[in-house]
C-alpha positions, 0 to 999 in steps of 0.5 A: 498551731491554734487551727491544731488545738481547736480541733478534736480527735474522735473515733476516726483520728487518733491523734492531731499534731503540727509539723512546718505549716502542716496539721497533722492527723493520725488515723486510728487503724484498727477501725480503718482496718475492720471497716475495709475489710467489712466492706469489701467482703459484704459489698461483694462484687459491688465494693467500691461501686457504692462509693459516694462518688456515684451516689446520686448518678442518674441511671442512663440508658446507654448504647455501645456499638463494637467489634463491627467486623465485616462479613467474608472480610479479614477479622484485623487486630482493629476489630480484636481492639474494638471488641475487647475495649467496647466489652470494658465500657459496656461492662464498666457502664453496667457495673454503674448501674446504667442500662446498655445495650450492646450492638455489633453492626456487622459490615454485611451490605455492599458491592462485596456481596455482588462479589460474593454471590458471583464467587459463590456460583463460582467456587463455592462449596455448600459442605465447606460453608456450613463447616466453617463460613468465616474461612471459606467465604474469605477463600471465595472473596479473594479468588472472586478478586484475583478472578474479576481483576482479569475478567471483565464478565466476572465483574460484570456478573458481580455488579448485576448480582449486586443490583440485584440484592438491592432490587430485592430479588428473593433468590439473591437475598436468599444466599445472602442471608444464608452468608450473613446467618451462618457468620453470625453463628460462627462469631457468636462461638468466637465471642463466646470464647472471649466472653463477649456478647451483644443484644443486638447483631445490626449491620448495614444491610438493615439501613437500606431503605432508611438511607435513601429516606435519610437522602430525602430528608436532607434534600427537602432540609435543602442540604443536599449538593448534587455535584458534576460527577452525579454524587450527592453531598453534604457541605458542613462548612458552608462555604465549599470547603473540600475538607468538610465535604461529606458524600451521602450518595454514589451517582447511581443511587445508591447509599454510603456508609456514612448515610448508613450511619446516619440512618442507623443513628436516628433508628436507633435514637427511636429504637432506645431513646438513648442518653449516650450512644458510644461507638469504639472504632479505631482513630483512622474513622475520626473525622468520619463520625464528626461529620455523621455527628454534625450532619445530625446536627444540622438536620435539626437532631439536638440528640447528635450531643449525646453520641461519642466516638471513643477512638483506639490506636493501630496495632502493629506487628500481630501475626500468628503461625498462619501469617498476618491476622486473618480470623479472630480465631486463629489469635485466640488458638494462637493464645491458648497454644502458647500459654500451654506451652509455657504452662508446661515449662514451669515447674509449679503448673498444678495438674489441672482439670481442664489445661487448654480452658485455664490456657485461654483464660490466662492467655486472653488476661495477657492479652487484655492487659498488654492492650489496656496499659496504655491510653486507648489512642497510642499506637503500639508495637505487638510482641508474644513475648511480651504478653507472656512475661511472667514475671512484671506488668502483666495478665499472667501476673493478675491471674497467677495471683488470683490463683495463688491467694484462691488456693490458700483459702482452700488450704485453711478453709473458710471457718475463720470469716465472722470475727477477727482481730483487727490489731493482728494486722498493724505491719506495714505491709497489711497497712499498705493494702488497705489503704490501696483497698480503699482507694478502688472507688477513686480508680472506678471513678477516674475510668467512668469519666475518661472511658480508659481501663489503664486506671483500673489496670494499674491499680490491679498490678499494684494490688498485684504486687503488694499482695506479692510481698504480703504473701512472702512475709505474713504467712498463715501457717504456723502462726497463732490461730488469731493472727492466721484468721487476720491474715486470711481475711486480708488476703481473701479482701485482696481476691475479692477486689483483683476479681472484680477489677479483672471481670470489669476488664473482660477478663475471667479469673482462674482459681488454679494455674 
């Protein structure tokens, strides 16, 4: 009771009074309301991420490595995960004002090419190839399989053509290129499609001769253990532990993927001089990266603290017409075929310029969110009709909201933006969103620290929901032309904010559906 009487109201608290053990502040809501509402519509895009919660953040140089497919290799759900969630951090970390770079390390180097080139020779169509390469390389590499299982002079070839891409051989190296360039073309269309991009596409293949200096600098550090077999290993416990054992060398030489790593790593540290460097791959790798991060650390790269290996569940369940997820293509034809479909049975669908973009814009929102609900490391059983829901927590819920206030500023026009009257926006229902307004800072901040979009998420669906409600009972129409200018504006803050949470996400809002 006295703390209550020596404090004063002021601008910002409108009135003080004392319940059972508690003070209580009653906050003047006009100016809550202008000061919201200003905000979000001056601040723009970059609303919330002013927040005195980033102030004084050092801009960092950041890397992300994600998506990572393997050439002639299946494009599975892991990899859809991998590139969707990889795109969220990057996004978020360029919206904080850090400089990122985003790498996909492409899996373009190993025995498979021998198999690849051998099949090539073999079955390969150089028409079919420039056409469409992801499937027709896939085609090749399982018939070389099926082939080199029962014939042992198909293997064999497969292991000299191999030999000879190591050796550097021009005419080998040549048709690899050609696999590798022409698969990146195509990938590049695909991600487009998700709205997915990188600055640099890596690969395995870069590392060759890094790998083998990385063999040579472990052995003069005096880590390197030859074993019986003729591999080389590093023993991170000391003590011959097999389950801290990690295999740098195959016995004829040649590099692993963990040496390719490391190699990767420490050309990277020289390429970027990261402050962060993230790698967003599934948590079956997590024990894989510990190692590569404690074999750095050993070798005396203080750096290796600075990598972080963002793990991601197992998608059970995805199939599309075609079968188990082959190509990343066919999930996002998958995608759009269904939304039209659906687009198409409900009675509001306006006539739209282009269907089959708003369908994939749409589709891969419902997509995004049905993976981003949960955390990043849980499992979960995938279901189309579940993604697809209109109704509840869902994409198609986001976008249809985007959508619906979207047409109702170009209904009513954009004249009524300067000046409003702040007391026309005392219902609750008002109240509700900009108290949830002001607290999109909060969610940002929750995401940068933990790396999950599942805050953002949430917060998005609420938002979602309360605009649902205010949409239903405050209307514009036939209302007095102050309290119809109040509302607008509410409505447009609302728009502004759900787009710039759905774009963070990877997601691109549409204005009509």
């Amino acid at each position: 009771m006295r703390l209550a009487e020596k404090l004063k109201c002021d601008t910002v608290v409108s009135e003080i009074s004392t319940g059972q053990g508690t003070v209580n502040f009653k906050i003047n809501r006009e100016l809550l309301t202008k000061t919201v509402l200003q905000q979000v519509i001056e601040d723009g895009s970059k609303y919330g991420l002013k927040s005195e919660l980033f102030s004084g953040l050092p801009k960092k140089r950041i890397v992300v490595e994600f998506s990572s497919p393997n050439v002639a290799k299946k494009f599975h759900v892991g990899h859809l995960r991998s590139t969707i969630i990889g795109n969220f951090i990057a996004n978020l970390k360029e919206a904080l004002g850090h400089q990122v770079t985003r790498i996909n390390y492409l899996g373009d180097w190993g025995m498979q090419f021998g198999l690849l080139g051998t099949g090539f020779q073999l079955f390969g169509y150089e028409e079919k190839l420039q056409s469409s390469p992801l499937q027709h390389l896939f085609e090749v590499y399982v018939q070389v399989n099926k082939e080199a299982a029962d014939d042992k002079n198909v293997a064999k070839s497969a292991h000299e053509f191999f030999q000879r891409l190591e050796l550097g051989d021009m005419q080998a190296l040549a048709l690899w290129q050609k696999f590798r360039d022409l698969s990146i073309d195509e990938y590049m269309r695909i991600y487009q499609r998700l709205g997915v991009h990188f600055d640099e596409y890596s690969g395995e293949s870069f590392y060759r001769e890094k790998s083998q200096e990385v063999l040579k600098l472990l052995d003069s550090k005096g880590l390197l253990q030859k074993t019986l077999k003729g591999t080389a290993v590093v023993d991170l416990s000391g003590n011959g532990d097999p389950s801290s054992v990690c295999t740098v060398m195959r016995s004829d030489g040649t590099s692993l993927y963990a040496t390719r790593d490391l190699a990767a790593a420490i050309d990277r540290m020289e390429k970027y001089n990261f402050d962060k460097m993230i790698y967003v791959t599934d948590k079956g790798q997590k024990k894989h990266f510990q190692q590569v991060f404690q074999i750095l650390q050993i070798m005396g790269y203080d750096w290796a603290e600075r990598c972080q290996h963002v793990p991601f569940g197992v998608v059970q369940g995805m199939k599309t017409r075609r079968g188990d997820v082959t190509f990343l293509e066919d999930v996002l034809n998958e995608i759009r075929l269904r939304m039209l479909q659906n687009m198409a049975s409900i009675k509001t669908t306006k006539e739209l310029e282009n269907p089959e973009e708003t369908a994939e814009q749409v589709g891969l929102a419902a997509l995004i969110i049905q993976d981003f609900r949960g955390f990043l490391l849980s499992d979960y059983q995938f279901s189309w009709d579940r993604v697809f829901q209109s109704r509840g927590d869902t994409g198609v819920f986001l976008q249809y909201t985007h959508a619906r206030l979207h047409s109702l500023e170009e209904t009513f026009g954009c004249g009524y933006l300067n000046d409003f009257n702040t007391a026309c926006l005392q219902e609750p229902q008002s109240v509700s969103i900009l108290q949830h307004l002001l607290r999109f800072d909060e969610v940002l901040y929750r995401s940068s620290q933990d790396l999950q979009p599942r805050h953002i998420v949430s917060y998005l669906l609420t938002l979602s929901h309360l605009a649902a409600v205010a949409h239903r009972t405050l209307h514009v129409r036939n209302s007095p032309p102050e309290v119809a200018g109040a509302r607008l504006h509410l409505f447009r803050a609302v728009r502004s904010v759900l787009a710039n949470g759905m774009k963070l996400l990877g997601i691109t809002p549409v204005c009509r559906m």
